[in-house]
KOLFITOR-93402 format. One record per residue (C-alpha): y, z, x. Coordinates in steps of 0.05 Angstrom, whole numbers, padded with zeros to 5 digits, always signed. Layout:
BEGIN
YZX ...
end
This chain:
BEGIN
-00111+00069-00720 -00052+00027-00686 -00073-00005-00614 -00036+00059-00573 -00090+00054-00507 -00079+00020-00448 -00132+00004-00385 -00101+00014-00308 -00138-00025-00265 -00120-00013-00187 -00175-00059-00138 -00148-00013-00070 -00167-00012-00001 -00228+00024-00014 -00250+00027-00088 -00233-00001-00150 -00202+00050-00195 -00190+00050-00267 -00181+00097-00326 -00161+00090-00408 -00089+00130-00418 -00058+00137-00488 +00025+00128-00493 +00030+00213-00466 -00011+00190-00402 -00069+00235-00424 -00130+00208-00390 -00189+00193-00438 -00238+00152-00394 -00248+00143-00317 -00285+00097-00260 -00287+00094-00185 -00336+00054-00139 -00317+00038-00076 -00340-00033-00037 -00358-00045+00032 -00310-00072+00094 -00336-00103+00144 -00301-00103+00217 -00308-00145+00266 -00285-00139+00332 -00219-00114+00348 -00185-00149+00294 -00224-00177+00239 -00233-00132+00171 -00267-00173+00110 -00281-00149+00038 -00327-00191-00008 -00279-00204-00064 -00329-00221-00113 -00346-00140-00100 -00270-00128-00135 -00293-00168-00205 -00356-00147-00204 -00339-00068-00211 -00284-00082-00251 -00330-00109-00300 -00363-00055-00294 -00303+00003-00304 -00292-00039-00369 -00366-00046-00395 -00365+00028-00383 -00304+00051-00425 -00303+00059-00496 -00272+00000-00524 -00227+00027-00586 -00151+00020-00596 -00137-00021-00531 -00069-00042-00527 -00067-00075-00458 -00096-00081-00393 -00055-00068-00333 -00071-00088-00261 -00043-00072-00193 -00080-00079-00127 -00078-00082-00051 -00032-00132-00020 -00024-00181+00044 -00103-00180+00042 -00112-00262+00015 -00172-00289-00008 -00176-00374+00000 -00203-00405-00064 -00227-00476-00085 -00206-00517-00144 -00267-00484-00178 -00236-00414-00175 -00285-00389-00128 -00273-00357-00055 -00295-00396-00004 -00293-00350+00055 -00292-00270+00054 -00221-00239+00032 -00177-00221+00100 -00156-00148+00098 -00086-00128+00110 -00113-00095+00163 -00138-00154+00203 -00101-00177+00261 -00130-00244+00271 -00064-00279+00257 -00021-00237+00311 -00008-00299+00347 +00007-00350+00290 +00061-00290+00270 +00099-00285+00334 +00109-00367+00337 +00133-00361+00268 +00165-00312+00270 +00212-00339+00322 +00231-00392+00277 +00266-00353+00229 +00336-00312+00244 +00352-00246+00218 +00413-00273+00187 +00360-00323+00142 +00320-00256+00133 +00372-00215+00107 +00394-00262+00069 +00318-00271+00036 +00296-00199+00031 +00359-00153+00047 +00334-00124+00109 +00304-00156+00173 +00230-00149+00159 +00187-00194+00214 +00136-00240+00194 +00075-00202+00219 +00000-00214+00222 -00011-00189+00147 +00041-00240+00129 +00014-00295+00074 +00049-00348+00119 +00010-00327+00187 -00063-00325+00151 -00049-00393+00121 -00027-00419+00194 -00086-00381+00227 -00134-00420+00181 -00100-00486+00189 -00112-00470+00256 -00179-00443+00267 -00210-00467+00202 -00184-00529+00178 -00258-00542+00137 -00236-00485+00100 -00165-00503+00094 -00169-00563+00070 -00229-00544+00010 -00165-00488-00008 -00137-00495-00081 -00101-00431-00089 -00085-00375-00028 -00089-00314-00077 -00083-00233-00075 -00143-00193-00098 -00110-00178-00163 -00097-00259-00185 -00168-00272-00156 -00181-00218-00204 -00139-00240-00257 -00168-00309-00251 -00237-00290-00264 -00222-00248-00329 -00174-00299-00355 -00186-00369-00334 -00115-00370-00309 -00079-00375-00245 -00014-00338-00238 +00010-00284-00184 +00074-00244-00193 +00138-00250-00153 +00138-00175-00117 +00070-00175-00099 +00088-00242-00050 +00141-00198-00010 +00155-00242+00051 +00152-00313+00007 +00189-00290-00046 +00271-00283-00045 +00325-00225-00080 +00330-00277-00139 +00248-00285-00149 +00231-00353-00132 +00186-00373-00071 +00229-00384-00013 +00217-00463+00012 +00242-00453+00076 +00178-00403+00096 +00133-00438+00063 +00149-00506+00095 +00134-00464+00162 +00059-00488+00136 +00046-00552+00113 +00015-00557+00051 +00021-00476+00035 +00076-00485-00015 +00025-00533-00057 -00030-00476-00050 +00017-00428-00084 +00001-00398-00155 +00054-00395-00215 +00093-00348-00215 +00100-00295-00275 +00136-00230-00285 +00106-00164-00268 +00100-00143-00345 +00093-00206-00379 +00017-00235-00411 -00016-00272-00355 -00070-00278-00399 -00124-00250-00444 -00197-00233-00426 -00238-00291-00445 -00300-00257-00453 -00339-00192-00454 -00326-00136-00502 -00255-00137-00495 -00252-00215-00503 -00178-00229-00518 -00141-00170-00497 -00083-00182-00458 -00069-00170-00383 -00006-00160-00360 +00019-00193-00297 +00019-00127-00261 +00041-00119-00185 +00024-00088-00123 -00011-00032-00125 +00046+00003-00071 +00097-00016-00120 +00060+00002-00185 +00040+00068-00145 +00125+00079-00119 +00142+00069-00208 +00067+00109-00224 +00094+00167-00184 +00168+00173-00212 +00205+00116-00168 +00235+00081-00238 +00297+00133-00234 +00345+00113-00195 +00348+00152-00118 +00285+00175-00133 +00241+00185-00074 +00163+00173-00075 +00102+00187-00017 +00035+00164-00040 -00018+00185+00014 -00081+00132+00004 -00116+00091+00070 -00047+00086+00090 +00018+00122+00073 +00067+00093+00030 +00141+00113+00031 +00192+00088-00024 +00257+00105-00046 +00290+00073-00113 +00360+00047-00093 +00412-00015-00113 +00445-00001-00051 +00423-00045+00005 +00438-00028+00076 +00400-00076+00121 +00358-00036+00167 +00299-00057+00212 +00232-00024+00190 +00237-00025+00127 +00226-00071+00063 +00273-00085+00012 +00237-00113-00061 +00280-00163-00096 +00302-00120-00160 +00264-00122-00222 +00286-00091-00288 +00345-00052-00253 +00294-00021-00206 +00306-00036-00130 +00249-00007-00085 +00261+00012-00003 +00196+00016+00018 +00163+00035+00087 +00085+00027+00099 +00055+00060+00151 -00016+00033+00176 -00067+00099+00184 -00065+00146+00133 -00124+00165+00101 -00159+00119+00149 -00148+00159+00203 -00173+00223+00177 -00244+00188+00163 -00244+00151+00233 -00240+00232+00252 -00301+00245+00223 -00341+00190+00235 -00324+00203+00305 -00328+00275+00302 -00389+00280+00258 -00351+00322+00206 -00348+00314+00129 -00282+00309+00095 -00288+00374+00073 -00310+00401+00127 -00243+00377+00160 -00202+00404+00114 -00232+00466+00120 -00218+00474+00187 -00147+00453+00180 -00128+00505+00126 -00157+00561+00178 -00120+00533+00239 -00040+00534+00255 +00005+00503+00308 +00002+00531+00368 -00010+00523+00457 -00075+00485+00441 -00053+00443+00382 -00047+00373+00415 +00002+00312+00386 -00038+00258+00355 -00007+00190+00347 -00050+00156+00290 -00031+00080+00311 -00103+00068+00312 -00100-00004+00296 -00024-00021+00306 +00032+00000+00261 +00072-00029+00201 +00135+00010+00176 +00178+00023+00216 +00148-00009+00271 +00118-00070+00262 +00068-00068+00321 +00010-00091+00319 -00013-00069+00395 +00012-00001+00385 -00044+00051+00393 -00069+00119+00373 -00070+00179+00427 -00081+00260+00428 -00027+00283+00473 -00030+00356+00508 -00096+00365+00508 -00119+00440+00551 -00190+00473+00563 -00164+00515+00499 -00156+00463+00448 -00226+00469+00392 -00243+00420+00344 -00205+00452+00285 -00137+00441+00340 -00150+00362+00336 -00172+00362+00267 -00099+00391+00258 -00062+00350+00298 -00091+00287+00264 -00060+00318+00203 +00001+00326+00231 +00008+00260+00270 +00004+00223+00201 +00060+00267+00173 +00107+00247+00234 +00099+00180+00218 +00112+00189+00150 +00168+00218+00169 +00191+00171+00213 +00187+00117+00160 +00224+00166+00112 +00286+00165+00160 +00286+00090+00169 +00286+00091+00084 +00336+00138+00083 +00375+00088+00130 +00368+00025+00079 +00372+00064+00022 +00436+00099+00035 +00396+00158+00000 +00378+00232+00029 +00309+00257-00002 +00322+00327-00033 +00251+00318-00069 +00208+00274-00058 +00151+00259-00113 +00074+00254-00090 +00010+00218-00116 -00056+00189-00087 -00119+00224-00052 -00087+00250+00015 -00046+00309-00031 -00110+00334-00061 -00110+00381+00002 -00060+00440-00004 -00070+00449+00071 -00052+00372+00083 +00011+00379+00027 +00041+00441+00064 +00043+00404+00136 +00066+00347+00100 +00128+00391+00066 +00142+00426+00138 +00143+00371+00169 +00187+00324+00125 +00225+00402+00119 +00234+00379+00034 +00210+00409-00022 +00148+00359-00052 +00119+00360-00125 +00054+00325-00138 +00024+00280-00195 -00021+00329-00232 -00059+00283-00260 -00085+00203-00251 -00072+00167-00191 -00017+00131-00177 -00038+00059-00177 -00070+00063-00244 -00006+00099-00267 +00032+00042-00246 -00005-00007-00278 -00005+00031-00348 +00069+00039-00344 +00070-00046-00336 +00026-00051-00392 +00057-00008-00426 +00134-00045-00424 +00093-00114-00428 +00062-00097-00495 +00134-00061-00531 +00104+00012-00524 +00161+00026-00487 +00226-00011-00477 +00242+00005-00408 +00215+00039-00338 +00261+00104-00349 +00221+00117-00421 +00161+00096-00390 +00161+00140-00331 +00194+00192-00370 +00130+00200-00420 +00072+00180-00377 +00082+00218-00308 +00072+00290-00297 +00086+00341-00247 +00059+00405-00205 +00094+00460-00185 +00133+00448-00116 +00107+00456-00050 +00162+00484-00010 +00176+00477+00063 +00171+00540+00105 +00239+00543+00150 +00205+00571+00213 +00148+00509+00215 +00202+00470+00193 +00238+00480+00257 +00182+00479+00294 +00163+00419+00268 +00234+00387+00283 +00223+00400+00360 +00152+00365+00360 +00177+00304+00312 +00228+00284+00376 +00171+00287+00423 +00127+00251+00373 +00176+00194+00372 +00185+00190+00450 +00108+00188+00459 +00111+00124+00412 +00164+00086+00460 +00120+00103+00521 +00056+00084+00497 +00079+00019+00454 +00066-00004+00528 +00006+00032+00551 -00022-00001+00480 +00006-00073+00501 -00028-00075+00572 -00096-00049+00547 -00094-00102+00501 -00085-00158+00546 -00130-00126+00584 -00184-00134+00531 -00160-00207+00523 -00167-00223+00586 
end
């Protein structure tokens, strides 16, 4: 039988996921195992990235190893991991999450122009504390021993791709922020850092070989250069036609819409375009995340949670929840923002916040949608859905009131690892393009349709929601210096 398999690998915030998919998308094997983040403080969040390699040894030792095409990889991005000349990490990997660098961004930041910025990436995005540029300065700063022992700054995915194959390489839209509309690092950043452009690995298309497995039981199968997995998730979900317009719900929410129109707006993100596709995206910071800080707090299960919000509507004791928990990307860009209930009476019940944390992570979906829809020059009459946040019908319907458009939902794999496939896929000459790709490999639900009267509703609390963020940006900003000082 020809070689017609091909392995997804996505190493998220969370887990590593991977599956086997033939050329119709069919899933034929599976794996998940999740890995442990450690916080520290207010702003530190660390993974073990020797915990990413290890279990994806592990997803492939566990799949039956016949017919395998291609292995495709996507993973979590703006988390870096420093490595020595020996390929090995040398400190834990900083989360995208982590804050540490807040400082180092804001002096940097101020020495670049949003004319140079614009220029770069097609809309004004800021160099934040996730930024590649502000980790490397924090660590020049704080940890020069560390610093100077650096070979290679890497994302988990070329850490990954490093240990399987030998190889160092890193692909161009994965390094949003150092990377410019024509692909090539940008020397201007990375002269912001002395010595980072030297600690930056080779460049190599997002579906070209970056290598082959040197050893195990797939010893010398190819990996394709992949991307990140918020990319590979926008394409995995149906972003490869143009206008299209994606949501993927993981730790975070991801907004995207496919567009070769560029109209520079702040808030958003603008990928340089790669194979005629030209992604708007807008990441928001608490998705998922904030749904299990609910029940860690709460002392609920997941389930439990959901439960309670599919028997509970919208009503006098439903409060507003802003989910800023720890600051906010897209369309934002705060890192001190903060998270609140709002409206809170001697009548509001558990199921009422569980609710309105639903709902709060909805408006700022939303909120990132219309700063897309902005940059995009693009107005969402559908939007297509993947990751773990739509398994919940309950969670889906708020999410379709409150964005008041229709939404249809991967039915099956998740997003990342449909991504990845559809990479490997082009990479290895299953199919010729992203269109054909996407076309055969990604399937759909039936609709989830807003209902007008929640819609409306929903419309009235969305302003409110977005005038409680202006007033407590500086609430958040004086209890932090509060806690500073």
């Amino acid at each position: 039988m020809p070689n017609d398999k091909l392995i997804g690998i996505d190493v998220g915030t969370t887990s590593v996921k991977a599956a086997v998919l033939d050329k119709s998308g069919a899933v034929h094997s599976s794996f998940v195992e999740s890995y442990p983040t450690k916080r520290t403080g207010d702003t530190i969040v660390e993974q073990n990235s020797d915990d990413w390699v290890r279990l994806i040894e592990k997803a492939l030792n566990a799949f039956e190893m016949n017919q395998i095409a291609a292995i495709g990889l996507c993973s979590q991005v703006n988390t870096h991991v420093f490595v020595d000349a020996g390929g090995n990490a040398i400190c834990p990997a900083i989360l995208w999450q982590d804050r540490r660098a807040s400082e180092e961004a804001a002096v940097l930041d101020a020495q670049v122009t949003t004319e140079q910025k614009e220029a770069w990436w097609g809309a004004p995005m800021p160099i934040d504390a996730s930024h590649a540029i502000s980790r490397m300065a924090w660590m020049v700063k704080h940890r020069p021993d560390i610093w100077d022992k650096t070979r290679w700054v890497m994302l988990p995915k070329d850490y990954c791709m490093l240990k399987l194959t030998g190889k160092a390489s890193t692909d161009p839209l994965s390094n949003i922020g150092l990377v410019d509309n024509d692909l090539n690092y940008i020397p201007e950043v990375l002269a912001l850092v002395p010595g980072a452009a030297e600690r930056m690995s080779p460049l190599v298309a997002i579906t070209s070989i970056a290598g082959d497995v040197k050893q195990g039981p797939l010893k010398g199968t190819p990996i394709v250069s992949g991307t990140m997995d918020a990319w590979a998730g926008l394409v995995g979900t149906g972003g490869a036609k143009e206008q299209s317009s994606i949501y993927l719900s993981g730790t975070s929410e991801i907004l995207g819409i496919s567009s070769t129109k560029v109209v520079p707006t702040p808030g958003a993100i603008v990928f340089p375009e790669a194979h005629g596709l030209r992604v708007h995206a807008a990441p928001t910071q608490n998705g998922g995340d904030a749904k299990l800080w609910f029940t860690q707090v709460s002392g609920i299960t997941m389930e439990e949670m959901s439960a309670m919000v599919a028997e509970t509507t919208r009503d006098a004791a439903t409060p507003l929840f802003l989910p800023q928990l720890e600051g906010e990307r897209a369309p934002h860009w705060d890192p001190d923002l903060r998270g609140a209930f709002l409206g809170v009476s001697r009548q509001t019940r558990l199921p009422d916040f569980a609710r309105a944390v639903y709902e709060g992570v909805a408006f700022a979906a939303r909120q990132a949608l219309e700063t897309l829809k902005m940059s995009a020059d693009v107005d969402s009459d559908i939007i297509s859905c993947g990751g773990g946040g739509f398994k919940s019908q309950a969670w889906t319907q708020i999410r379709a009131d409150v964005l008041n458009t229709p939404l249809q939902t991967l039915t099956a794999g998740e997003p990342g690892i449909s991504g990845a496939v559809t990479l490997a896929a082009i990479g290895t000459g299953i199919y010729s393009s992203f269109d054909e790709a996407s076309t055969a490999l990604t399937q759909y639900s039936t609709l989830c349709m807003p209902d007008p009267k929640k819609a409306d509703l929903y419309a009235s609390v969305f302003q409110i929601y977005k005038e409680a963020i202006k007033e407590n940006a500086s609430i958040g900003k004086r209890l932090t210096q509060l806690s500073k000082d």
